[in-house]
C-alpha positions as a LaTeX table, in Angstrom:
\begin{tabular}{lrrr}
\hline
Residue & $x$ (\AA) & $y$ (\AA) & $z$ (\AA) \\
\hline
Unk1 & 14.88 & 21.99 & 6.49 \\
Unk2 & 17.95 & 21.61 & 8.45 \\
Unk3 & 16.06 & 21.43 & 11.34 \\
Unk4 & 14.06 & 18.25 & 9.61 \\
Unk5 & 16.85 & 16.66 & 8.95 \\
Unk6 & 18.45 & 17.06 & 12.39 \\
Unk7 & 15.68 & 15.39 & 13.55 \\
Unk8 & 14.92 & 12.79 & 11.70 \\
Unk9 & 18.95 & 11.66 & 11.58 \\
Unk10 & 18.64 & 11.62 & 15.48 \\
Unk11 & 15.35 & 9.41 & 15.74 \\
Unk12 & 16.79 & 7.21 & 13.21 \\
Unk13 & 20.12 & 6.70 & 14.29 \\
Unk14 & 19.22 & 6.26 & 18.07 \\
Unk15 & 16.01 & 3.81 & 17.10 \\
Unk16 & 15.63 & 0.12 & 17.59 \\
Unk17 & 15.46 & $-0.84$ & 13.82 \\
Unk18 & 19.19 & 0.76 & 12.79 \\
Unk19 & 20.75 & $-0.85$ & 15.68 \\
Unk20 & 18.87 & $-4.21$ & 14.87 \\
Unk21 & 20.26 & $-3.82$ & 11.15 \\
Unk22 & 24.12 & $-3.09$ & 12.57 \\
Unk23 & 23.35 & $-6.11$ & 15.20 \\
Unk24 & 22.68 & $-8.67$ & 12.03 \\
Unk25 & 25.31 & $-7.26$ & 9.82 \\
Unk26 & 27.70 & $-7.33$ & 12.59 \\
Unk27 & 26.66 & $-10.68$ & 14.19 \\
Unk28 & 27.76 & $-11.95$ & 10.34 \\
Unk29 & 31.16 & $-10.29$ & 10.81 \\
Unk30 & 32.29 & $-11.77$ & 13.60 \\
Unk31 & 30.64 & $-15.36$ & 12.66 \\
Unk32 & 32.93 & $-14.44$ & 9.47 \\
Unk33 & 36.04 & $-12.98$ & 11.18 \\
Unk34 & 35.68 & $-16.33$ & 13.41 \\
Unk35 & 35.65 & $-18.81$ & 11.11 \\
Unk36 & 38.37 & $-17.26$ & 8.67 \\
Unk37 & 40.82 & $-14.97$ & 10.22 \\
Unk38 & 42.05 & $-18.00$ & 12.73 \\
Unk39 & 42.85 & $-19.87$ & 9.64 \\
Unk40 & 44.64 & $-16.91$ & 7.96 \\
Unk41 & 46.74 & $-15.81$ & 10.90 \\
Unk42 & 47.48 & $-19.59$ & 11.70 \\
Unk43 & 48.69 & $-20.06$ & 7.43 \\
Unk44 & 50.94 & $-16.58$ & 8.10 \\
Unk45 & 52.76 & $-18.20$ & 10.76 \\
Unk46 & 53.65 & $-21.29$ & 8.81 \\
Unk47 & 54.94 & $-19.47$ & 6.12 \\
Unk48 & 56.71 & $-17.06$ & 8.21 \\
Unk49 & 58.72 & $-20.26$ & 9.77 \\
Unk50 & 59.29 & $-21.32$ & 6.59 \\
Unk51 & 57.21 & $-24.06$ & 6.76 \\
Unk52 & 55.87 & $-23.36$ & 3.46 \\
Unk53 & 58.14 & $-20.97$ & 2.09 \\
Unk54 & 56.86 & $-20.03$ & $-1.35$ \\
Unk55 & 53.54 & $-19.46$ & $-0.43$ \\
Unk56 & 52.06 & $-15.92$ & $-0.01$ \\
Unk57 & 50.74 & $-14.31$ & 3.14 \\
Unk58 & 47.03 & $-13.73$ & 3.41 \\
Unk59 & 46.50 & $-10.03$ & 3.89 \\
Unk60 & 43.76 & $-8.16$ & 5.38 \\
Unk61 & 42.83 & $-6.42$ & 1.55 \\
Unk62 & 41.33 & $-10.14$ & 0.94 \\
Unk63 & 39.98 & $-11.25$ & 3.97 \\
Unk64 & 37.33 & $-8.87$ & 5.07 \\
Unk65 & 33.70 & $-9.82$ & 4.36 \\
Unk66 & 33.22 & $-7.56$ & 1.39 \\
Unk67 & 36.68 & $-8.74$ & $-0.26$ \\
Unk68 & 34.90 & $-11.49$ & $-2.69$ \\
Unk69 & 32.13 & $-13.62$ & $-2.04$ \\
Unk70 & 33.93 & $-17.06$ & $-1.42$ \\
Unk71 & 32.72 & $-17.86$ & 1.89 \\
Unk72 & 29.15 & $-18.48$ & 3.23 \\
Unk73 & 28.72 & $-15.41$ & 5.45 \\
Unk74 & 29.94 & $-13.24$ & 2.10 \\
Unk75 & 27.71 & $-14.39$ & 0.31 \\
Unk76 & 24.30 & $-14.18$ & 3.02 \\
Unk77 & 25.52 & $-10.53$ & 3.37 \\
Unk78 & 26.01 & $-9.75$ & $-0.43$ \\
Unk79 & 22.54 & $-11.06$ & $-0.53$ \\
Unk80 & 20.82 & $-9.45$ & 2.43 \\
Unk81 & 22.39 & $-5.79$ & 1.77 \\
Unk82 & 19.04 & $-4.24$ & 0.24 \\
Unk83 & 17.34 & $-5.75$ & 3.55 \\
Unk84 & 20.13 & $-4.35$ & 6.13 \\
Unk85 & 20.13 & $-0.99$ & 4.24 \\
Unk86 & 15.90 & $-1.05$ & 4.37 \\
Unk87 & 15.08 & $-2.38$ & 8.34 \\
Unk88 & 16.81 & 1.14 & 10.31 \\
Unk89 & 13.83 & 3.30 & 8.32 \\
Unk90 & 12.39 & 2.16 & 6.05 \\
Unk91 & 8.81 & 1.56 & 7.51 \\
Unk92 & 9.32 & 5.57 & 9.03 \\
Unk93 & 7.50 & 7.11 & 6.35 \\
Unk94 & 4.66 & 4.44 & 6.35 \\
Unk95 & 4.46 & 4.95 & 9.70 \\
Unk96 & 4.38 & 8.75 & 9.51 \\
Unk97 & 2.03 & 8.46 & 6.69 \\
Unk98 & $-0.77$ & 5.83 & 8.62 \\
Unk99 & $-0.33$ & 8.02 & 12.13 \\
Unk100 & $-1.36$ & 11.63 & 10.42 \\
Unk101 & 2.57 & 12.33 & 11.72 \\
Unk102 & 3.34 & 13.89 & 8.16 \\
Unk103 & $-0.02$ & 16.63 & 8.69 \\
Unk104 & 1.58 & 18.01 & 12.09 \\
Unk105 & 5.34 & 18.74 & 10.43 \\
Unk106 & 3.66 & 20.27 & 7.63 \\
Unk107 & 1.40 & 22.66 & 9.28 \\
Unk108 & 5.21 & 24.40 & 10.63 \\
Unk109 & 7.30 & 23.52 & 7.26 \\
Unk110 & 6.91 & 23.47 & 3.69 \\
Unk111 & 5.62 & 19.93 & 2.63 \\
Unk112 & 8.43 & 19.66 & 0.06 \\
Unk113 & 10.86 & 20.44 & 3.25 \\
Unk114 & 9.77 & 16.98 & 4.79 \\
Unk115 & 10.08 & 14.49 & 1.74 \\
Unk116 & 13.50 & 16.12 & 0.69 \\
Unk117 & 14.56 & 15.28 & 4.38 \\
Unk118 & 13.22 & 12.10 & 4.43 \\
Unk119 & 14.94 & 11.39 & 1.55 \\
Unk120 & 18.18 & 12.59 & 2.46 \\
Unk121 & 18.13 & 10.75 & 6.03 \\
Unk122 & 16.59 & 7.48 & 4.41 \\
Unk123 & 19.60 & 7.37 & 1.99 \\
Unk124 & 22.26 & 8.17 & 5.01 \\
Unk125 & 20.47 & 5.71 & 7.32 \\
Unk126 & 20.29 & 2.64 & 4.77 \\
Unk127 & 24.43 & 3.55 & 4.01 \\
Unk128 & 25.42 & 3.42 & 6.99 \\
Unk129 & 23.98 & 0.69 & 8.22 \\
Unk130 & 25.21 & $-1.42$ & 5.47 \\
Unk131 & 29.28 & 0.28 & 5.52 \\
Unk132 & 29.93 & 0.27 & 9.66 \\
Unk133 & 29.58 & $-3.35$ & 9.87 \\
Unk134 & 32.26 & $-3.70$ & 6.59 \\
Unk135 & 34.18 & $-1.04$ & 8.27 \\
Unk136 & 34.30 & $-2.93$ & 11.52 \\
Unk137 & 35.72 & $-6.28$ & 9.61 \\
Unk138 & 38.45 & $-4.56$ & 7.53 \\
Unk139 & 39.09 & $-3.30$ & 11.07 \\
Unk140 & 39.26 & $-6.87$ & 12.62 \\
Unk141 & 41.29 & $-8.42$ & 9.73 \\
Unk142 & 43.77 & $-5.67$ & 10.00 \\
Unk143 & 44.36 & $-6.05$ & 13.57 \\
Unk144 & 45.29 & $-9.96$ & 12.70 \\
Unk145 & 46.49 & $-9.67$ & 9.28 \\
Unk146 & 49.63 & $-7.79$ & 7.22 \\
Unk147 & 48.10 & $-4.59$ & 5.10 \\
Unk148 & 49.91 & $-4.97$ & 2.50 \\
Unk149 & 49.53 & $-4.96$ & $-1.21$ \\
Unk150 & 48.00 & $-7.99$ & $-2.63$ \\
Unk151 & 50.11 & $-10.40$ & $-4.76$ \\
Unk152 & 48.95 & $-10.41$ & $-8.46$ \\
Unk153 & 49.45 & $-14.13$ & $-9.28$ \\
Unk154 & 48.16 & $-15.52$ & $-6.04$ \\
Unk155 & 45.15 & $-16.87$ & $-6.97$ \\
Unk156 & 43.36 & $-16.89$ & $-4.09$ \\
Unk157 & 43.86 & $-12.78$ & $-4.50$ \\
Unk158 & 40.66 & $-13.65$ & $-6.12$ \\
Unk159 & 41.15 & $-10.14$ & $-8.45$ \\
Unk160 & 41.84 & $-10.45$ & $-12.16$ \\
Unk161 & 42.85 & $-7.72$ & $-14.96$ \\
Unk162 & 39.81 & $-8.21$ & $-16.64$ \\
Unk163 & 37.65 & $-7.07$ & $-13.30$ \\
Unk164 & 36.69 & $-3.20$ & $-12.59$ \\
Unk165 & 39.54 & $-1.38$ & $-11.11$ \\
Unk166 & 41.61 & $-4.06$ & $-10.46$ \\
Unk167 & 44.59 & $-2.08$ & $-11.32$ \\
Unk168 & 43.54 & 0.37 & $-8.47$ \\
Unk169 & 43.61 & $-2.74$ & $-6.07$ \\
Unk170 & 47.20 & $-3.98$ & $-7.44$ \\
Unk171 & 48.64 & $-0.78$ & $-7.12$ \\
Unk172 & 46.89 & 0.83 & $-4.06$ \\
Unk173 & 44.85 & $-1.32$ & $-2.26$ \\
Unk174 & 43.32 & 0.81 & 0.32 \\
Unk175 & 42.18 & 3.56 & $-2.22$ \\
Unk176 & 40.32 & 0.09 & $-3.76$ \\
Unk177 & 38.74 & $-0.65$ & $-0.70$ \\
Unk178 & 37.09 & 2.83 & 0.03 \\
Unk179 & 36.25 & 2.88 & $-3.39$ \\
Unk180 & 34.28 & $-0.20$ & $-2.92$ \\
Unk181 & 32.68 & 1.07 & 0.59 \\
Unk182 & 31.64 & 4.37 & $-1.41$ \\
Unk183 & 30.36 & 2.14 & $-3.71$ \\
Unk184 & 28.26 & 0.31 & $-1.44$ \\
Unk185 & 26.94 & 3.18 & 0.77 \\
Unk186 & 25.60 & 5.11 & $-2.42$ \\
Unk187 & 23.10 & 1.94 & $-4.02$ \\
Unk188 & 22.44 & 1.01 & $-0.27$ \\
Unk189 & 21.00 & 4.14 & 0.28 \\
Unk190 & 19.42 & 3.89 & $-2.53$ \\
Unk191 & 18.00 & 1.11 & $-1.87$ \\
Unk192 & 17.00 & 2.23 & 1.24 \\
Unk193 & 15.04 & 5.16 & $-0.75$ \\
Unk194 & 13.29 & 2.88 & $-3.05$ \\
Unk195 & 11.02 & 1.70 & 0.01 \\
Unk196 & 10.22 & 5.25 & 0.34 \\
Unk197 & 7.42 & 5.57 & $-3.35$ \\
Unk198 & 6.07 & 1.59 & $-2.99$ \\
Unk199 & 4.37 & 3.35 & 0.56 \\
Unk200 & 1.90 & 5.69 & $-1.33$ \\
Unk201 & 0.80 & 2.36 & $-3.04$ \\
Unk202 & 0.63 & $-0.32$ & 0.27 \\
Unk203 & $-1.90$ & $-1.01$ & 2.95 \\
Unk204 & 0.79 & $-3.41$ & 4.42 \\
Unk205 & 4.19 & $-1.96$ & 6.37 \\
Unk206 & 6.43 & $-5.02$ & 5.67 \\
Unk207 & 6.34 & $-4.62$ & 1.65 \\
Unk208 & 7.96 & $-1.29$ & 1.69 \\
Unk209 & 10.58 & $-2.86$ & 3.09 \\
Unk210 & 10.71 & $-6.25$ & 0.88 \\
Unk211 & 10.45 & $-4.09$ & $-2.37$ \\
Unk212 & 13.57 & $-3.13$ & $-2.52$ \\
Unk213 & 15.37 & $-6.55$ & $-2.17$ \\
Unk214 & 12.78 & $-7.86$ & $-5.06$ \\
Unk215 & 14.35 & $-5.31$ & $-7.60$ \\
Unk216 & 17.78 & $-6.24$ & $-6.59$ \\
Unk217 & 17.10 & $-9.67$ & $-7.11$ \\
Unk218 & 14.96 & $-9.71$ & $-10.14$ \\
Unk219 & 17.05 & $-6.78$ & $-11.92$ \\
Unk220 & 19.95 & $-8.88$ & $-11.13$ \\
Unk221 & 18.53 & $-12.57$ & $-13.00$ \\
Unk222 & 16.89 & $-9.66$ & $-15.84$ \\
Unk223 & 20.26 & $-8.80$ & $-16.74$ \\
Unk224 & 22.31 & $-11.99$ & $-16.01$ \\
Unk225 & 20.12 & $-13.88$ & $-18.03$ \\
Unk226 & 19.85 & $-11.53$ & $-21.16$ \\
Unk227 & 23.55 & $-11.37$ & $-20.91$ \\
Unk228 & 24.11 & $-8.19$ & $-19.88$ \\
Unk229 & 25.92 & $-9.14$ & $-16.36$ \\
Unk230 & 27.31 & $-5.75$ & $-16.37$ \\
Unk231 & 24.30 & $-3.73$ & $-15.33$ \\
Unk232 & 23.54 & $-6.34$ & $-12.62$ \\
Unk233 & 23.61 & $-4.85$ & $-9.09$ \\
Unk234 & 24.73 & $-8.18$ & $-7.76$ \\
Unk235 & 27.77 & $-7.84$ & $-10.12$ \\
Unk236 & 28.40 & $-4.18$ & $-9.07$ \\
Unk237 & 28.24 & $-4.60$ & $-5.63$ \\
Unk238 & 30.46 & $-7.89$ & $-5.31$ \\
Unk239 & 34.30 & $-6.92$ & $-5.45$ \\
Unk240 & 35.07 & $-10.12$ & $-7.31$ \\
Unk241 & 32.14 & $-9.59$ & $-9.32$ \\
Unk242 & 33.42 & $-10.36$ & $-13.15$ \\
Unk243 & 31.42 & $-7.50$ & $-15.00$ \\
Unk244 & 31.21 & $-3.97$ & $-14.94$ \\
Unk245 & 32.71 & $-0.89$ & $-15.28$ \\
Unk246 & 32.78 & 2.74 & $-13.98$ \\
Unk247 & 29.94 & 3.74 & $-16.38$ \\
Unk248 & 28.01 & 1.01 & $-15.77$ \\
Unk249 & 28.28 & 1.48 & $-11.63$ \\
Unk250 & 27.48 & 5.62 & $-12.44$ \\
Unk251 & 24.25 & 4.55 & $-14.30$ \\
Unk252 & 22.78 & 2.02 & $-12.17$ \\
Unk253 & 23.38 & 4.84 & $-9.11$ \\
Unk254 & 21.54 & 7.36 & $-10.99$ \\
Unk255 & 18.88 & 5.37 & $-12.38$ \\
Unk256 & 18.15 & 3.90 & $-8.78$ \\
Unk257 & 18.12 & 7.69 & $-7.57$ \\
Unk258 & 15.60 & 8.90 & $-10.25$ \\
Unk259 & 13.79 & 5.77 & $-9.81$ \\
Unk260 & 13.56 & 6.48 & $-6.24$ \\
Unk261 & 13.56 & 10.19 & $-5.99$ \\
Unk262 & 11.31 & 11.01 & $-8.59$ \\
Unk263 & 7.79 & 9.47 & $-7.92$ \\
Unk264 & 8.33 & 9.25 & $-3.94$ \\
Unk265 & 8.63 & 13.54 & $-4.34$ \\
Unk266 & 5.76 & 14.60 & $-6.94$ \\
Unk267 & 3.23 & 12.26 & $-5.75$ \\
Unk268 & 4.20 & 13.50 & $-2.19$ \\
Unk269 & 3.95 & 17.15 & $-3.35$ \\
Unk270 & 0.73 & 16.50 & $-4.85$ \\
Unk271 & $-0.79$ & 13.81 & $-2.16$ \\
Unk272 & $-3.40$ & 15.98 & $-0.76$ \\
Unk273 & $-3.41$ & 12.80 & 2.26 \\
Unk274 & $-0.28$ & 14.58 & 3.21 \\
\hline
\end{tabular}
């Protein structure tokens, strides 16, 4: 299985669709780091000449695109994550499954073998593509900006006490921040993974990849408008997001993972098409 999974990271990972994915993520980074970091670094230096003496310095912590969703580009990529995590492979295993791929690699390996490694690589795929490009703008806002902790009653901090692990952010910022990418690689994978069981069930390659953004949008309203804002994965994945807590973001992950896992592996297992 090893083997599998060797392969299929290196035709992912060198294809066309992850780098297209990276390209639009990043492409909204630098349209981002443009449009804000100027302003930032060019507030710093007033304040630093005392032009404005009491005011507080904008930091990198809260001016990277996954820091709150304030600003246009935020916001499209908040909204877009279940397709950037989806486009690197997502239409793989519909493709394996329509070009009798799947048949060959099971005639050498076991057939569970294959959808565990699909699985696995899916997940790492739609992470990745999703946490390089936030990587890459913490990295551009702290080349321009102090790191330094945050200031609790600046407003524009844009963190309050009543919001998950803000005391993590107050007190270590950069322990925050990871938490947040870890946070986002785990339910974009996932996401990534839910295109994987909707194949078994579609003549057509692009709904694989639309079916997971529909469940993050209509789970999202579900629970938003039954006031339950909590379990929505709009709220979980948004830093200034206003609801949720740790056992909220560890149930969503594993119900997305059963949800995913589950029917994509026993059909597969007993698919005699595969």
């Amino acid at each position: 299985m090893l083997n599998l999974i060797k392969t299929e990271i290196k035709r992912n990972f060198t294809g066309r669709w992850f780098w297209l994915s990276v390209i639009i993520s990043g492409a909204l980074v630098i349209w981002y780091s443009i449009d804000r970091i100027p302003f930032c670094v060019k507030s710093n230096l007033m304040i630093l000449e005392n032009s404005y003496p009491d005011d507080f310095l904008e930091i990198s912590f809260t001016n990277w695109i996954g820091s709150h969703n304030i600003y246009l580009q935020q916001n499209i990529f908040y909204l877009i994550i279940p397709f950037l995590a989806t486009i690197p492979f997502g239409k793989s295993f519909y493709e394996d499954l329509n070009q009798g791929l799947i048949k060959n690699i099971c005639i050498r390996t076991p057939k569970k073998n294959y959808l565990i490694s699909k699985y696995i690589v899916v997940f790492l795929s739609g992470g990745c593509a999703v946490v390089i490009p936030m990587i890459f703008s913490f990295m551009i806002s702290s080349a321009f900006l102090p790191t330094m902790l945050p200031e609790v009653s600046y407003v524009y901090t844009n963190i309050f006490p009543i919001y998950k692990w803000s005391n993590i952010f107050f007190e270590n910022p950069f322990v925050y921040t990871i938490l947040y990418g870890i946070t986002v690689f785990i339910f974009s994978g996932f996401f990534a993974c839910m295109s994987l069981p909707i194949t078994y069930f579609s003549s057509k390659s692009f709904l694989p990849i639309l079916f997971p953004f529909i469940i993050y949008i209509v789970s999202s309203m579900f629970f938003e408008l039954i006031d339950m804002p909590g379990f929505s994965l709009r709220q979980i994945l948004t830093t200034t997001g206003e609801q949720g807590t740790t056992m909220t973001v560890v149930l969503l992950a594993i119900s997305l993972g059963v949800f995913s896992f589950i029917p994509f592996y026993f059909i597969g297992v007993n698919n005699d098409v595969l």
